[in-house]
N, C-alpha and C positions, 0 to 999 in steps of 0.2 A: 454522419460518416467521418469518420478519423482516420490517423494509421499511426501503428504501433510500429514500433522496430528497438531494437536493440540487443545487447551479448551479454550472455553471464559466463563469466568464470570459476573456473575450481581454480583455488585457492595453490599456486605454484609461482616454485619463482621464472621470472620471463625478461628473453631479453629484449635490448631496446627496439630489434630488426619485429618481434613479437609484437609489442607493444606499437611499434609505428604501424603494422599491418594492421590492428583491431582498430583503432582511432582513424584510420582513415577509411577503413570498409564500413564501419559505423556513421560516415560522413555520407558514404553515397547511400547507405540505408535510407537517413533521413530526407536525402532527397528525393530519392526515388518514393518516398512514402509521399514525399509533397502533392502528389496528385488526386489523394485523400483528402485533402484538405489545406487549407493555404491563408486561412486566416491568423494562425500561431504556430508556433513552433519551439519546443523545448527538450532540456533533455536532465537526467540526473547519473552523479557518478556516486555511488556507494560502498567502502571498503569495508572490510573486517573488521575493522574497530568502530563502527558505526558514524564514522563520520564522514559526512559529506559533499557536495558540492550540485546544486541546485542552478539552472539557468534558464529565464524563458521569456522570449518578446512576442507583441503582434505582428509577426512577422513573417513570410512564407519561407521555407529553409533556404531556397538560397537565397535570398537578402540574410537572411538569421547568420548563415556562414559566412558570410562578404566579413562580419565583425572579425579582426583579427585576436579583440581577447577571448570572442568564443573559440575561434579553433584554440589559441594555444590554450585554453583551462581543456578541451577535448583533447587534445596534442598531449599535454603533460599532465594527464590521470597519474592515482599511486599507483603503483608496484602492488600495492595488498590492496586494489578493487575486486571486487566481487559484482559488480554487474553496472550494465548500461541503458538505464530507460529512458527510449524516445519518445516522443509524440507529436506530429500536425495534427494541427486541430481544423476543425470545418464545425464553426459555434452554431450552436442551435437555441442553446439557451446560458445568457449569462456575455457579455460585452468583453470581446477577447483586448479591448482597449484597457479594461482594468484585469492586470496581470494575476490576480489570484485565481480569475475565470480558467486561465490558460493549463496547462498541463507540462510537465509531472506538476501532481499534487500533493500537498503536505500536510496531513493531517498529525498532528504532536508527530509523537515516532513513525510513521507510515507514510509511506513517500511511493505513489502511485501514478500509475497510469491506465485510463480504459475510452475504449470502442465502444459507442454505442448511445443509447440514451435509457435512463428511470423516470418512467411516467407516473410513480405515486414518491418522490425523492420528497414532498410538502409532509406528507404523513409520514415517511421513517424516520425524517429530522424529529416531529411531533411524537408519536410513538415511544422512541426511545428517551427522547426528552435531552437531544444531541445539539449542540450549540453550531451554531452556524457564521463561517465566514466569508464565503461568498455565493454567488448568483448560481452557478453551474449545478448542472443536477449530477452532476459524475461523486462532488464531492461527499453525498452520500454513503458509497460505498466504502468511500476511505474512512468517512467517520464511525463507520459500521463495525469496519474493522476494528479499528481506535479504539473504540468502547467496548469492545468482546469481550470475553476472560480469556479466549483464547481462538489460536485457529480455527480449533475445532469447534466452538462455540459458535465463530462467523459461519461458519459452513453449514454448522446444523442445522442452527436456528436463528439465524440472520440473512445470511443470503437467502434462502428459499422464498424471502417476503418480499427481494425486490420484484419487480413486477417492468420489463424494460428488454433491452437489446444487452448483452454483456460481452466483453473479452477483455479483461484485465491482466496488468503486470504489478508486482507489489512489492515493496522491502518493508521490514520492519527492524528500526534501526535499533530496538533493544535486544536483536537479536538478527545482528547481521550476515550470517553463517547460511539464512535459507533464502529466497527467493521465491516467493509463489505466483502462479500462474493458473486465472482461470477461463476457458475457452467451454464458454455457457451456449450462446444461440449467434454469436458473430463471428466472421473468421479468423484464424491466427494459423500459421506455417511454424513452423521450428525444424533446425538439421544441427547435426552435433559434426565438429570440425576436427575430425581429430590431432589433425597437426597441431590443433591450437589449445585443446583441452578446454574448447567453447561449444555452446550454447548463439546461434544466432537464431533470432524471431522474427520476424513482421506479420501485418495483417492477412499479406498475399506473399505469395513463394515466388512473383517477379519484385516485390523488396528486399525478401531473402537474400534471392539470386546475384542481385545488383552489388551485395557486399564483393562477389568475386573470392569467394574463399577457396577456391579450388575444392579439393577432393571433401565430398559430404558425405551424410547417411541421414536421411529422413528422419526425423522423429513426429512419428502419427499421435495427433491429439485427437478424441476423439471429443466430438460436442459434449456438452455437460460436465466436464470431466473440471478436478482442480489438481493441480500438482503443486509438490514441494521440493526445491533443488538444492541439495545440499550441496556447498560449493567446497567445501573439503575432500569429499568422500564423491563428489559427483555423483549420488547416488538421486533416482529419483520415487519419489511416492505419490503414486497417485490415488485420487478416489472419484466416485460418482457426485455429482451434485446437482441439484435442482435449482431451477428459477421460477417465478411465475412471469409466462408470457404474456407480452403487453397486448391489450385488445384489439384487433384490427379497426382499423377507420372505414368508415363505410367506403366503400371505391376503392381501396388505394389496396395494392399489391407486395409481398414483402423480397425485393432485391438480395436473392441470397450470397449471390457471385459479390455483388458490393457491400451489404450489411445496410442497407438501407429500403425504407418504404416509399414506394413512389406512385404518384396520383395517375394511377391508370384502370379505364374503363373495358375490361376483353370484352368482347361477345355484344357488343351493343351499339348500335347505329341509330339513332333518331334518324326516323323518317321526317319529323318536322320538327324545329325548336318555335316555340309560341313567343314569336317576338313583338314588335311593333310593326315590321314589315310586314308581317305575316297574315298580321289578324283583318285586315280587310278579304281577305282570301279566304278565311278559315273556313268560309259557312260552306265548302265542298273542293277537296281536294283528293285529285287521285296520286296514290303512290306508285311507286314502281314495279311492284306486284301486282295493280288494277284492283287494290282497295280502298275502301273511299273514308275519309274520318267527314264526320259532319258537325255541326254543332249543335250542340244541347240547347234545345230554346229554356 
């Protein structure tokens, strides 16, 4: 479990009173997402000209915001950004102590972020024959991209092979102009602002909320879906898309409200655990219904 947050913009000019609003609503995003996870914390800024600005510790957001040259690089984004991806991290796999684990991710031109986990990420590194830089199974999906011919190439016939939990945010910085978004089988919220001529996201719609943007309008993603946001044209396109879902584990249950699996037994009460205590007793015991187990000579 992770959490996502972040604003994408259409491309206009803004003033500073604009600017001071989205950088500090963006601040209480990522705190309010800290509750997803608190082992790291990062975030990336990426304009129209593809260039960017990259930042991320082990650290929970607010220790991560205490640093005062993270606010001021948050504080003083360009004028021609085009979007703002967050992420806490809550590791599962990969050591949030070595910083390339952590999130956004950079894979060449692709600078990402996702919710969730890929349970076969060993075989699409090998498969594709994708060079790997570090532990995290998320990196996968960015290298997936990375390697495509195209969007549409990842979507077709790329993504459908992961096999995992998904909600991803994505740039691609040779083509900074779009923004994609895909909300596969994990949660993500988005409302479009119109005073701002923004895009704000998180995992849950109380990260959303937390930015304080005043007057909204929902924007419904529905599961499986990918979108592309053009940040000129604010126009969006969306399509269907496929995953393969990950296998359940024997016992455990899948947390939809949090995006997470959790080791839970319903419907089942052992009347006896066969322990060490136990077994001088085994050879005749009655249960609470007045059944009797005996033992097998």
């Amino acid at each position: 479990m992770c959490g996502l947050t972040g604003v994408i913009l259409k491309q206009k000019t803004r003033s500073d009173e604009e600017l001071e609003k989205i950088s500090s609503s963006f601040k209480e995003m990522l705190l309010s997402a800290n509750t997803r996870g608190g082992h790291a914390t990062g975030f990336a800024i990426i304009d129209n000209n593809g260039d960017y600005l990259l930042s991320k510790k082990n650290k929970n957001a607010f220790e991560f915001l205490k640093d005062d040259k993270i606010n001021e690089n948050i504080d003083f984004f360009s004028k021609n950004a085009v979007c703002l991806l967050g992420h806490t991290r809550y590791a599962t796999l990969g050591s949030p102590t070595i910083n390339k684990n952590n999130h956004p991710i950079r894979a060449g031109n692709t600078i990402g972020t996702h919710n969730g986990s890929i349970h076969n990420h060993k075989e699409l590194f090998k498969k594709f024959n994708m060079e790997r830089f570090a532990q995290v199974d998320s990196e996968a999906i960015f290298r997936l991209y990375e390697t495509s011919e195209s969007a549409k190439d990842f979507s077709e016939n790329r993504l459908p092979l992961v096999r995992g939990r998904v909600a991803i945010v994505w740039s691609d910085l040779e083509y900074p102009d779009y923004v994609y978004i895909v909300k596969a089988n994990n949660p993500l919220e988005m409302v479009y602002i119109p005073k701002l001529n923004a895009l704000a996201y998180g995992s849950t719609q109380t990260i959303v909320n937390s930015g304080l943007w005043g007057v909204c309008k929902p924007v419904n993603i529905k599961p499986n879906t990918m979108l592309r946001v053009n940040t000129k044209t604010f126009s969006i396109r969306s399509k269907t898309i496929k995953i393969t879902k990950p296998k359940p584990k024997k016992h455990f249950s899948f947390n939809h409200k949090l995006g997470i699996y959790q080791n839970t037994v319903q419907n089942f009460v052992p009347r006896f655990s066969y322990n060490d205590k136990q077994r001088d007793i085994f050879k005749q015991c009655i249960a609470s219904d007045g059944s009797k187990i005996r033992k097998v000579k």
